[in-house]
C-alpha positions as CSV (number, residue, x, y, z in Angstrom):
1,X,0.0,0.0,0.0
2,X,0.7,3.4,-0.8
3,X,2.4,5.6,2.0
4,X,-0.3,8.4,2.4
5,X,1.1,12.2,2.9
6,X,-1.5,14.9,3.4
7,X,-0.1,18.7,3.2
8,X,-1.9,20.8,4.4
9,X,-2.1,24.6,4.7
10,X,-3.4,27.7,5.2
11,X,-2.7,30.9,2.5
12,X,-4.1,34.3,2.2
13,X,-2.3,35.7,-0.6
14,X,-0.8,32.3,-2.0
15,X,2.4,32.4,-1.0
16,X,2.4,29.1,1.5
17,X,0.4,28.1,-1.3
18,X,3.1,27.8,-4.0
19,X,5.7,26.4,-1.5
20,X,2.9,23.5,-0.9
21,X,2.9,22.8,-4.8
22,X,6.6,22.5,-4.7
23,X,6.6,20.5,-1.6
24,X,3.9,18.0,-3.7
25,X,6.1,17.8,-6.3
26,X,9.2,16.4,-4.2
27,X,6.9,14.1,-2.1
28,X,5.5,12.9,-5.2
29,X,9.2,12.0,-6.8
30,X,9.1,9.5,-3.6
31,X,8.3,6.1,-5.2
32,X,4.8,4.5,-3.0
33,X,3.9,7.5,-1.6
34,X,1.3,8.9,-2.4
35,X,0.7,12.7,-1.7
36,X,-2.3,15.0,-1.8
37,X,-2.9,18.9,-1.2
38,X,-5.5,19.9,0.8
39,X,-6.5,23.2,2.7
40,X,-8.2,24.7,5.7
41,X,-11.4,26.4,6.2
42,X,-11.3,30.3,5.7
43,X,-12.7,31.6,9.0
44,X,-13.1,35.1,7.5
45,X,-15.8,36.7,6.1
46,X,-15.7,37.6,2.4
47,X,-15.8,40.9,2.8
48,X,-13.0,41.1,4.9
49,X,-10.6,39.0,2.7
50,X,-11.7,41.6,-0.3
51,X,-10.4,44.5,1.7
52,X,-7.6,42.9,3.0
53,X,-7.2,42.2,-1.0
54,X,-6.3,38.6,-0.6
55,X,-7.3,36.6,-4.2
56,X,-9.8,34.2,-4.1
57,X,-9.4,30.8,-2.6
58,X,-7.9,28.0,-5.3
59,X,-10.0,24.5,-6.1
60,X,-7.6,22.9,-3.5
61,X,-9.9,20.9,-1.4
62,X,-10.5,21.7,2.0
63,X,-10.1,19.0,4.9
64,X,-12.1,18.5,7.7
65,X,-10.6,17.3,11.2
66,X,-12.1,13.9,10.3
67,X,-10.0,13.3,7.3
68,X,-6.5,13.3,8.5
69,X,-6.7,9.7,10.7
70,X,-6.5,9.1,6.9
71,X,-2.3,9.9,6.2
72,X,0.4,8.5,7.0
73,X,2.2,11.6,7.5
74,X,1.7,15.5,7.5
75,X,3.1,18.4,6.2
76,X,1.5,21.5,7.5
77,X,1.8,24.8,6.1
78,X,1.2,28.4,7.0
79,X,1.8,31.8,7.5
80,X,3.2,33.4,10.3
81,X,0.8,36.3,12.7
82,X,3.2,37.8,15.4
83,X,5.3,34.7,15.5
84,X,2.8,32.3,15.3
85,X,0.7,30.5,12.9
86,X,-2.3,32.3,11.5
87,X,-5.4,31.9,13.8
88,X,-7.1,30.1,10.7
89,X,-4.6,26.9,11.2
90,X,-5.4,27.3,15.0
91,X,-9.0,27.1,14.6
92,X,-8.7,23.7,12.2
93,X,-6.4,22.5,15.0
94,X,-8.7,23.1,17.8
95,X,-11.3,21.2,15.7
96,X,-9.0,18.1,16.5
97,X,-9.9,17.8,19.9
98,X,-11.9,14.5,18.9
99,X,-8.7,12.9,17.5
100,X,-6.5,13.9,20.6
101,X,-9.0,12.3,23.0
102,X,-8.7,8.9,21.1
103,X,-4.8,9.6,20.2
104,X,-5.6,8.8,16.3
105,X,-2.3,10.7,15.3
106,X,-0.2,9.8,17.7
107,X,3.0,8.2,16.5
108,X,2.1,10.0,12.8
109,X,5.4,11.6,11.5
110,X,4.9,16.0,10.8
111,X,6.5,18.7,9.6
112,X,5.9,22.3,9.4
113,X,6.8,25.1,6.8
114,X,5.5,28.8,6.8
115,X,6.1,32.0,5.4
116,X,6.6,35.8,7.1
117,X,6.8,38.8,6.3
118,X,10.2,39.4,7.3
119,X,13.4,37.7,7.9
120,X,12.9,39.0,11.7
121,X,9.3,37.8,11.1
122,X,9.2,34.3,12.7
123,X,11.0,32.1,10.6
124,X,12.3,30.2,13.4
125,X,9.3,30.9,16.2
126,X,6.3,30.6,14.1
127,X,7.7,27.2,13.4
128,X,8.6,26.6,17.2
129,X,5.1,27.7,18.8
130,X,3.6,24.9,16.5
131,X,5.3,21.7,17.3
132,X,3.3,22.3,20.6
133,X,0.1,21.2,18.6
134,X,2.0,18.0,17.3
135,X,3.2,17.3,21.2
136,X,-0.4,17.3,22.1
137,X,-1.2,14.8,19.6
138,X,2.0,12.6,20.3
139,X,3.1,13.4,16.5
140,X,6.3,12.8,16.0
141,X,8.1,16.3,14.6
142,X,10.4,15.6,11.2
143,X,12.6,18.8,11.0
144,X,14.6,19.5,7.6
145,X,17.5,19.9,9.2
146,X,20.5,20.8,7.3
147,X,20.1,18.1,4.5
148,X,18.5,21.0,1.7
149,X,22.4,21.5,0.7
150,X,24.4,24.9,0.3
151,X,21.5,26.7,-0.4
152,X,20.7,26.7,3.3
153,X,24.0,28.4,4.1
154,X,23.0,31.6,1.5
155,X,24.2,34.6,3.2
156,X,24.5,36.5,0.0
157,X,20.8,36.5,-0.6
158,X,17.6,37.6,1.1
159,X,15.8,33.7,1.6
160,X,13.1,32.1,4.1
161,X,13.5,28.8,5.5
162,X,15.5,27.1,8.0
163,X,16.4,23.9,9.9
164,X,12.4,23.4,10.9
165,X,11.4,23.7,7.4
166,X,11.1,25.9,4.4
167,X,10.0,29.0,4.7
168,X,9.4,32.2,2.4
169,X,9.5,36.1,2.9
170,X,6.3,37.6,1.8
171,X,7.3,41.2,2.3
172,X,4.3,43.5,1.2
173,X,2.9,40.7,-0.7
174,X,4.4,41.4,-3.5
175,X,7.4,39.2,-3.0
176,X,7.0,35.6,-4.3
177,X,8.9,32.7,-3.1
178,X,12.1,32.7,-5.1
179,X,14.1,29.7,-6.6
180,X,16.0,29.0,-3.6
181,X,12.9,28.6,-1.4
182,X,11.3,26.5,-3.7
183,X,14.2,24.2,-3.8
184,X,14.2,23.5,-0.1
185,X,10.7,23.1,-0.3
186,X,10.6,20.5,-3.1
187,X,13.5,19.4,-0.8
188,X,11.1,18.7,2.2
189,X,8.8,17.2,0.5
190,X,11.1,14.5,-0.6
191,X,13.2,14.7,2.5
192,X,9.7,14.3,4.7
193,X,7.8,11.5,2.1
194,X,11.2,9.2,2.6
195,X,10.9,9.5,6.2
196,X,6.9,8.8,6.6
197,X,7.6,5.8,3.7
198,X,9.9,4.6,6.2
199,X,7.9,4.7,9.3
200,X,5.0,2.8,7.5
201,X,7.6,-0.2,6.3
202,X,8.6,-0.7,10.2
203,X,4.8,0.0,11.9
């Protein structure tokens, strides 16, 4: 059977959204895994997105709590809000409370990746604050690491990402995830898939 990774995110203006195609793509290279996109529920009102002048949602389906018992692994995605993830990703987690009284994730591997607005944005906390959700659920947190190559030690240019995971800077909005952070993100897919592939052989 098919090793089953869910990632799933959150985007507002699409930027964890492209890194979650790219991480697709290198889960997907895994041979027997078998990867899907899926996204959160919006918890804002129409009208508020159009003046905040986010884009409308793409035909990415959107998970319910009940779905991810499903996967054997996850790779969750979002942007950053003060440091911590966006209060939409909060929300689908606090909808897990029926899966953390029967422990259905537990032992699951996870891994995180996010984007900010700035380098001093939360690259590293925003990623920090949320293994707390995976602790709670006994998930088992699958960091990149080091393993992306040079292009983590970049010094030269301006990049997101970092040992937790890969990461973009989103700036005024206008910024799009450049070729470096798509790398790493492709990167973690493939990194993460071999990992969960692994965990299924030896359940």
């Amino acid at each position: 059977m098919a090793t089953k990774v869910y990632i799933v995110y959150y985007s507002t203006y699409g930027h964890v959204e492209k890194l979650a195609h790219e991480i697709l793509k290198g889960a997907s290279s895994v041979e027997g895994v078998e990867a899907k996109l899926w996204q959160v529920p919006e918890t804002l009102p129409a009208e508020v997105l159009g003046k905040l002048g986010a884009p409308p949602k793409s035909d990415v389906p959107v998970i319910t709590a009940s779905e991810l018992p499903e996967a054997d692994g996850f790779i969750f995605g979002f942007p950053t809000r003060f440091g911590m993830m966006a209060a939409q990703f909060k929300a689908f987690f606090d909808s897990t409370g029926g899966l953390w009284r029967t422990q259905q994730l537990a032992g699951k591997p996870a891994g995180i990746f996010f984007s900010t607005g700035s380098q001093g944005g939360g690259q590293e906390t925003t990623a920090l604050t949320a293994i707390t959700q995976l602790v709670h659920h006994g998930m088992i947190f699958v960091p990149v690491g080091y393993t992306g190559g040079a292009g983590m030690f970049e010094l030269e240019k301006v990049r997101g990402g970092s040992p937790y995971g890969a990461g973009t800077l989103a700036g005024d909005g206008s910024r799009q995830p450049s070729e470096l952070e798509l790398q790493l993100a492709f990167h973690q897919g493939q990194y993460f898939a071999g990992i969960a592939k692994k965990f299924k052989a030896s359940a």
